[in-house]
C-alpha positions, 0 to 999 in steps of 0.5 A: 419623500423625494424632495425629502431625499435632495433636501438631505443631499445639500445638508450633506453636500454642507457638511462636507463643505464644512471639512473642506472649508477648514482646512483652506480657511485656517492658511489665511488666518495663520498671520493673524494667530502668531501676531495674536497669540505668538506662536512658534513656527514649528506650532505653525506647522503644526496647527496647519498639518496635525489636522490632515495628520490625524483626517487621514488616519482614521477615515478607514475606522470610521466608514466600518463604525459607520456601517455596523452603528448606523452612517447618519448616527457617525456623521451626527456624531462626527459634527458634533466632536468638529464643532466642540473641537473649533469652540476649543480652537477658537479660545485657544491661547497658546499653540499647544491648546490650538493644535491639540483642538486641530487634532480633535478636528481631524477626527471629526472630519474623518467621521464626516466625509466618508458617511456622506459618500456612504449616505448617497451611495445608500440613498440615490440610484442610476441616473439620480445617483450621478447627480447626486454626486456632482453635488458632492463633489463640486461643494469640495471644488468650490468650497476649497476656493471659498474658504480662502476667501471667507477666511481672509474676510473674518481674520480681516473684519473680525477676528482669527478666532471667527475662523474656527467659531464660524463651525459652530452654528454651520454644526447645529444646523447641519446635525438639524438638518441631518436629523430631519431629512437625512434617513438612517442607513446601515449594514444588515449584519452585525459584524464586530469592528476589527479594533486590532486592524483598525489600529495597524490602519491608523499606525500605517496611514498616520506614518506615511502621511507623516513623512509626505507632510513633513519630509521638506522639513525634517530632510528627505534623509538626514536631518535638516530641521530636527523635531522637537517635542517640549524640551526633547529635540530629535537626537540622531542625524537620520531624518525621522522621514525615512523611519516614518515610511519604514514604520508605514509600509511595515504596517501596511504589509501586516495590515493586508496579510493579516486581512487575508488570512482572517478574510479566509478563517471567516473572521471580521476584518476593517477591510475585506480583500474581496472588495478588490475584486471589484474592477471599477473599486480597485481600479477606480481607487488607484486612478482617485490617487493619483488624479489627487496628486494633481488636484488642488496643486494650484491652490498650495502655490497661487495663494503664495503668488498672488500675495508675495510677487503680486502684492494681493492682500488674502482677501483680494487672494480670496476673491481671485480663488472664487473663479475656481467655485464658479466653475465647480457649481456650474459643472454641478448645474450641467450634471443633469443634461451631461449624465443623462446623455453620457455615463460617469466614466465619460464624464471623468474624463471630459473633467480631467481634460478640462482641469489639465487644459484650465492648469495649463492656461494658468502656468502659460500666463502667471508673470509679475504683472498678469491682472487678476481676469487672466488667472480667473479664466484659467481657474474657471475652467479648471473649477469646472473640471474639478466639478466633473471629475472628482464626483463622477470618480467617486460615483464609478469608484462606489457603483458596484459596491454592495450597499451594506459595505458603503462605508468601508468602500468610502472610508478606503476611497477618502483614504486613497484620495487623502495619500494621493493628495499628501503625495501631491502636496509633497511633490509640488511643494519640494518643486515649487520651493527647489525652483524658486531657489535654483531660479533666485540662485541664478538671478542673483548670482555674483550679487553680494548677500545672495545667498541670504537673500534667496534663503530668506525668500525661500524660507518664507515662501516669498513673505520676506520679499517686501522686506527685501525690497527696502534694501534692494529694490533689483532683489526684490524684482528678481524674487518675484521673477523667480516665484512666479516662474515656480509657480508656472512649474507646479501647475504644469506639474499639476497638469501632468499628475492629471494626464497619469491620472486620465490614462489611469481612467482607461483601466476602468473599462469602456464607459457606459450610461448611468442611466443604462446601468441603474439597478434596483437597491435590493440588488446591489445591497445583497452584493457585486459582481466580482472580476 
């Protein structure tokens, strides 16, 4: 039964890599499909966010149907709508067909990554719980990075459409998997979904993820590109940015008062006001938000560097991000010694100190002509904070919530992390585009054609570089002066989210031992201490 029990951790550990593995692996196979099916850029924009759009939407909905229905029979069924949504995508012939596949992907996923948090929170304990986690979370570290990689290889030797057809046999056999070794798990009661709740959940966290997406985009304010739907396009000059987090903010507002007063009439709601009560969920949650303003900052500029002022291909690209899983999986191998000796708590901190110190040796030595073994040591090490930090979060976020509300906790914490990683991707884009602008602007000023030249550049996230080079050799060394140095930018950035994030960690209390801490299932399914 115990073996049964890890062999059903690594078909969980695979599920999640198959969420995670999408959403890098479709940025390297983006140029293939335009080429392919000539997608506008607008589509593009589209195929590559609508996914998120809807992923973080509707993670709440899907951990309270994963604690009344059954954890195993959402994730089966979660797997099953991923890999129907990719035969689709994989066919796809125009951009309208694709995004809408991406759409159906996305509620997939967000089926898929909060009962896997919830199945290990319901199946392991104490020490093994610990573990058990550092599984889960270094499979998202390391498969981030093997995405690009595994992408940029079957867009190269086979065809885009592999991207998403891969998904296929990788959902068989982890719904067999699943199936097998993975024990069925849920809520006692028999408490009714707040389909209302749910609703106002996916209307807030839909419209502000929207305009942390979109805001470099459509303007911050007033419009800079209008949106535009079939033949509608946007018709005021107020950017659709600022109503989006309106709308947002509104809905959450009705979401938390609406909660408390049916909390208080005894009515079921998506989430009970009295999980945050809980010291380490409350204060675990807002630390996981804002460590993930941090993480993966990287990994939105380095692809970027490395194929436009380097002149790596994405497959070179790929094998340089693939430092990043050495170091998640060791950190995985080590959890064991490091649990037993330290607690979870200690552990998060050891990783998020080893992320800002791996972020820094990247920003100190990004140049126009740094070989690639200099960026591979900054990355292994950050891979093996990634390793550290981000299960063992999780681990101190879920210990003292109640079993039979796994799901509603994984489904608030995925939530917590997916808004904090839109607002990281949101900030670190705008500087990183801001910078190279400024930086070019300066470069090249007094020079004729600047103005279209850094445009250009910055328009195409440096793609236009090789172009501009034909016509101007001294242009195109300054553009990858200036994306390189933008790049140096975001990770110091990066590095400084995680230093918010680590003094975030303080106000989880002082560490103690897993181990030390352990208690039986029945005790932490009848309830949790509440502060």
């Amino acid at each position: 039964m115990k073996r049964e029990r890890w062999i059903g951790l690594v078909v969980i550990s695979v599920a999640v890599a198959l969420i995670i593995v999408d959403s890098t692996i479709v940025n390297v196979a983006i140029p293939a499909v335009v080429d392919d099916i000539g997608i506008t850029s607008t589509e593009v924009q589209w195929v590559q966010e609508s996914y998120t759009l809807v992923f973080a939407a509707f993670l709440l909905l899907f951990g309270a149907l994963a604690d009344r229905y059954g954890r195993r029979l959402v994730m089966v069924l979660g797997i099953a709508v991923f890999a129907a949504s990719s035969i689709a995508a994989a066919l796809a012939d125009s951009g309208s067909a694709l995004i809408l596949a991406r759409l159906v992907q996305g509620l997939g996923g967000a089926a898929i990554l909060p009962t896997t948090l919830s199945l290990i929170n319901a199946n392991f304990q104490g020490r093994e719980r610990g573990i058990a986690f550092a599984v889960w979370g270094s499979t998202i570290g390391g498969m981030a990075a093997v995405g690009p990689l595994l992408g940029g290889w079957l867009t190269t030797d086979f065809s885009w459409r592999w991207a998403f057809g891969i998904n296929v046999p990788l959902g068989v056999l982890i719904i067999i998997g699943v199936l097998l070794f993975v024990p069925e798990s849920r809520a006692e009661h028999d408490r009714p979904i707040d389909w209302v709740g749910a609703l106002i959940s996916v209307v807030a966290s839909g419209s502000i993820v929207f305009g942390l997406i979109e805001g470099r985009t459509y303007g911050w304010w007033t419009v800079e590109q209008a949106p535009a739907v079939g033949d509608w396009t946007w018709p005021w000059e107020l950017s659709p940015i600022p109503i989006a987090f309106a709308v947002g903010i509104l809905f959450v507002a009705i979401f938390v008062v609406r909660a408390r007063i049916r909390h208080r009439a005894g009515r079921p709601v998506l989430l009970t006001p009295d999980l945050f009560g809980i010291r380490s969920f409350r204060n675990g949650n807002i630390a996981a938000a804002i460590v993930s303003l941090g993480e993966f900052g990287i990994i939105l500029a380095l692809p970027l560097w490395l194929q436009n002022a380097l002149g790596y291909t994405a497959l070179q690209t790929g094998w340089v991000l693939v430092a990043l899983a050495g170091g998640s999986f060791l950190a995985s191998g080590l959890a064991s010694a490091l649990i037993s000796r330290f607690s979870a708590l200690t552990s998060v901190r050891a990783g998020i100190i080893a992320e800002i110190l791996g972020l820094a040796l990247i920003g100190l030595v990004i140049a126009v002509d740094t070989p690639w073994w200099a960026i591979c040591g900054g990355l292994f090490v950050y891979g093996f904070g990634v390793g550290l930090a981000t299960a063992q979060l999780t681990n101190v976020v879920l210990h003292d919530v109640p079993v039979a509300r796994s799901g509603e906790a994984s489904g608030t914490q995925s939530t917590s992390r997916q808004l904090g990683s839109a607002l990281g991707v949101a900030i670190l884009g705008t500087l990183l585009f801001t910078s190279l602008e400024l930086d070019l602007g300066q470069r090249l000023e007094g020079t004729p054609g600047a103005d279209q030249v850094v445009a250009a550049v910055v328009d195409s996230a440096g793609a236009a570089i090789p172009g501009i080079e034909a016509q101007s050799a001294a242009a195109a060394d300054a553009a990858r002066e200036s994306l390189s140095s933008a790049t140096s930018h975001v990770a110091y950035a990066a590095a400084g989210f995680l230093g918010l994030g680590l003094l975030a960690t303080l106000g989880l209390g002082a560490a103690r031992r897993e181990a030390d801490a352990a208690e039986p299932a029945e005790a932490r399914e009848a309830g949790a201490p509440a502060e």
